[in-house]
N, C-alpha and C positions, 0 to 999 in steps of 0.2 A: 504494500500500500504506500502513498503519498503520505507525508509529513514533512511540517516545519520543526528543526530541532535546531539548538545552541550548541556546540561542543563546548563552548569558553565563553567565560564573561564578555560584553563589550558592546561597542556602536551596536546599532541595528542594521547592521551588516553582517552579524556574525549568525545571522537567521539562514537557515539554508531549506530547501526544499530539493528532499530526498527520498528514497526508496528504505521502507523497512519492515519489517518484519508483522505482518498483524499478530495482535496480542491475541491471547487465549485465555480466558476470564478462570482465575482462581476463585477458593471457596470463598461466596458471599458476594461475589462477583457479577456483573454484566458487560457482555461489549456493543457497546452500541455506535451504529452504524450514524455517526455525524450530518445531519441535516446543516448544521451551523453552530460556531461557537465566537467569542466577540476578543473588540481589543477594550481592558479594563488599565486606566492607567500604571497600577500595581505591576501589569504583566509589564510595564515598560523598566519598570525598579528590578525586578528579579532578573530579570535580563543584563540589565549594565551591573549585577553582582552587589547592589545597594540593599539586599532582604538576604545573604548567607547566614546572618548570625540567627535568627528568627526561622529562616528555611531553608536549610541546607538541602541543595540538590544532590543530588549524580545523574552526572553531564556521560551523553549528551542529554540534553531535555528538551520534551516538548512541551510548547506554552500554551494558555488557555483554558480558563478557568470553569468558564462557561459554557455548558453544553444542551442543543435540542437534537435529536437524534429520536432514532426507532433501534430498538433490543434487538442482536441477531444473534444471539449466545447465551447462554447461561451457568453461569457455574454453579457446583454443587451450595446451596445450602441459600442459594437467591432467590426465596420465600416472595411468592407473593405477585413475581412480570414473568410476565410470557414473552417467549419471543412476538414480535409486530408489536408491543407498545411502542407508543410515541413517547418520549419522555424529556426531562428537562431536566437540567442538576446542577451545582456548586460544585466542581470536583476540589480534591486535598490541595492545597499550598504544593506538595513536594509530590504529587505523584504526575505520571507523564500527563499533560492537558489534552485538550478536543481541535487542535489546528492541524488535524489529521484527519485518512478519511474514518477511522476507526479508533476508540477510547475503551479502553477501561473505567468503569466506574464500582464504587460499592452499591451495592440496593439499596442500602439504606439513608442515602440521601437522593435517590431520585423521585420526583413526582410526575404525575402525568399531564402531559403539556395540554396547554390550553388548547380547545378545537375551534375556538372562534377565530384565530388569525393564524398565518400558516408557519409551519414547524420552522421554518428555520428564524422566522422573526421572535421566535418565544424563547431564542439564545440571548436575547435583551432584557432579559426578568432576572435573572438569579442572583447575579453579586449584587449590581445596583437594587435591583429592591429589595432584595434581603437588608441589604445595608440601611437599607431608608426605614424600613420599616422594624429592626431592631434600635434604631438613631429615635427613633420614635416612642415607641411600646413599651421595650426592654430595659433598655436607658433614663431617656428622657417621661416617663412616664405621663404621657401627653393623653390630654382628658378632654370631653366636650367644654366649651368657655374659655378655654386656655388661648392665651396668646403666644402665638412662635413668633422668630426673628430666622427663617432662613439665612443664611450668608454662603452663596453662593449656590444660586436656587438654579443655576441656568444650566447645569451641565444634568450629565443621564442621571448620579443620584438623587439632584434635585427637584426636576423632573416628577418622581416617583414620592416625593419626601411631601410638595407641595398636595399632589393627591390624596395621597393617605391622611396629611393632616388637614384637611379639609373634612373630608369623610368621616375623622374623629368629630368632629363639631370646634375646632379649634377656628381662632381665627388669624389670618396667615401673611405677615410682612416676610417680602423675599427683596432678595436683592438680586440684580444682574446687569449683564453689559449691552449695550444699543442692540448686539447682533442676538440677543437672548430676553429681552424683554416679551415679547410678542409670545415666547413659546412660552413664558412664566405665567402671562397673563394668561394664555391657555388651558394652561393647569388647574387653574383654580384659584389664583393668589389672591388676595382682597387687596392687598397693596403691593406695589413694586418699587423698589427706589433703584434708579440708574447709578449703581456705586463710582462709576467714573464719571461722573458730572457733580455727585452731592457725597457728603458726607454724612456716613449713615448713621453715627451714633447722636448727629444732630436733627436727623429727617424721620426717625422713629418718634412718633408722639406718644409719650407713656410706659409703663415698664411692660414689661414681657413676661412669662412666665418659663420660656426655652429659649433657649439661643443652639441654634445647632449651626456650626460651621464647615462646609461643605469645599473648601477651597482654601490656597494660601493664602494667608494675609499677613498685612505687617502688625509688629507683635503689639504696638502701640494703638492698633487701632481696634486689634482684636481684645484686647483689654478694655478698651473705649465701648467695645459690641458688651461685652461682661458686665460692665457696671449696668447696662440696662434693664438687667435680670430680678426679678424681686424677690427680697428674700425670702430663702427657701424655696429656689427656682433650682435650674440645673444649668450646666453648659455644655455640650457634647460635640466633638469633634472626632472629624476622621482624618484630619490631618496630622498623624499620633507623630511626626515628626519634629513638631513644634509644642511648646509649652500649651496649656488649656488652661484659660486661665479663673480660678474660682475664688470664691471669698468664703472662709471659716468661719470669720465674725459673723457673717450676714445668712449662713447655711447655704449658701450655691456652692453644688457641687462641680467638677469638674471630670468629666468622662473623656476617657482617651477609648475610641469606638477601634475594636477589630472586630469583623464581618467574620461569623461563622458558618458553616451551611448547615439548616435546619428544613429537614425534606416537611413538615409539618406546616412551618411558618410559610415556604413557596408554594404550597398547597395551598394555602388561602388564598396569596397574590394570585394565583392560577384562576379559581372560582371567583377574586374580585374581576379578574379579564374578562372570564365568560360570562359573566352578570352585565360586562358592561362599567361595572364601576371604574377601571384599571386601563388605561392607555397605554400600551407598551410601543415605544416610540421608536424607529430605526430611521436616523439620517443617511445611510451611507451601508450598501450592502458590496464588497469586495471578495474576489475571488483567495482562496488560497496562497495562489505565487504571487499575490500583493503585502503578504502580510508584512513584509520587512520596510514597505511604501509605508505602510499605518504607522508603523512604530516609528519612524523617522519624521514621519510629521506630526506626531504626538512631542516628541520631543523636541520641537521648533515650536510647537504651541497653534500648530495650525490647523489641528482635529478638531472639528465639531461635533456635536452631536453622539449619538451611540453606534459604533459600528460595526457591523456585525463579516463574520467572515466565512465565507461557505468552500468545501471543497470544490474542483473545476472550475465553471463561469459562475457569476455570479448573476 
């Protein structure tokens, strides 16, 4: 079979598309035949060798976190799919990814893919909205009345972050950039503030009860977003790279967010899709032998949107 693998740390150039071996699903196993899996910025970090100490590989390795696919194997002791399910999953940090035409997965984080939009778009649900919707729930224990402060609503987990808290009954200030407003207001947002035109911790009227930030920011301002939280609010970020910044005195907590896969929790995003409550969003659908295109313009900053990456044409 086709796959993209790293031998070695480095540019995204060191992504190669190769011939290797189809895996065969050990106990508790499935291999599922790849519809499409996505580029998550993360995948861009374990790649230039920025994530060994938290997830040590062995190389070579393939990336891709996020998988929709149909079952063509099963191993002993994979309770519960048949071969021909359609399915969706979060695969492990360190085991080989879906940017191939065939994945290993465990059983037990897969779910079964939404049927209202087509399988390979449903490779746009797992990291990001797990992430959004543990940033949420898990975390930030976000309640009908509550007010959020998105920061940085515009990209894919914001996207999903805006909907859900919406849905909870919250009500919802996001921030984004000219080229992101229109999809925020989409979402659902009740307010939007253009962070590159205004400053946000002056353009929020009133405190907030979450600040979830979604994107870098400078640390000065990201402390500026923090004091606006009331106490006994949270702060939650997934930018675990940078400080989060909370107050002891005042009980705001500060949460450093890592995304886990939880086949349970993407089971419901699944049933919010096919109810219709759940938008799953694809800017940009690219073939395979492009993957190392994605990753180089992620890392220039010029990736928009969620993109999804499919074996052959796209």
């Amino acid at each position: 079979m086709k796959a993209i693998r790293f031998h070695e740390y480095g540019a995204p150039d060191v992504l190669r598309h190769e011939d290797v071996e189809r895996p065969v699903p050990g106990t508790g196993q499935v291999r599922v035949r790849v519809a499409a899996t996505t580029f998550n910025g993360v995948d861009g970090n374990i790649r230039a060798g920025f994530m060994q100490d938290p997830m040590p590989l062995a190389l070579p390795h393939t990336p891709g976190l996020d998988v929709a696919g149909t079952i063509d194997a099963l191993g002993e002791g994979a309770g519960g799919l048949e071969v021909g399910d359609r399915v969706v999953g979060f695969l492990p940090f360190v085991d080989d990814g879906a940017s191939a035409e065939y994945v290993l997965a465990p059983a037990e984080i897969l779910a079964p893919a939404p049927v209202s939009i087509p399988l390979a778009d449903a490779a746009a649900l797992p990291v990001v909205g797990l992430t959004a919707w543990q940033a949420l729930f898990d975390h930030a224990g976000l309640k009908d009345g509550q007010r959020i402060l998105i920061s940085g609503a515009g990209g894919a987990v914001g996207g999903y972050a805006v909907q859900l808290a919406k849905a909870a009954g919250a009500h919802v200030i996001a921030t984004g950039s000219p080229r992101s407003i229109e999809h925020v207001k989409a979402a659902g947002a009740d307010e939007v503030i253009d962070h590159t035109a205004t400053e946000v911790a002056a353009a929020v009227n009133g405190p907030v009860d979450v600040l979830l930030n979604l994107a870098p920011i400078d640390p000065a301002e990201f402390t500026a977003l923090a004091g606006l939280v009331r106490d006994g609010g949270v702060v939650v970020s997934t930018t675990v790279w940078m400080s989060t910044p909370g107050d002891e005195k005042r009980g705001v907590r500060a949460v450093d967010l890592f995304v886990r896969s939880d086949a349970g929790q993407l089971a419901e995003l699944v049933a919010r899709v096919d109810r219709g409550e759940l938008t799953v969003d694809v800017a940009e659908r690219v073939p395979l032998t492009d993957l190392a295109s994605v990753h180089a313009r992620a890392a220039a900053g010029t990736l928009a949107g969620k993109v999804i990456v499919v074996p052959g044409t796209a």
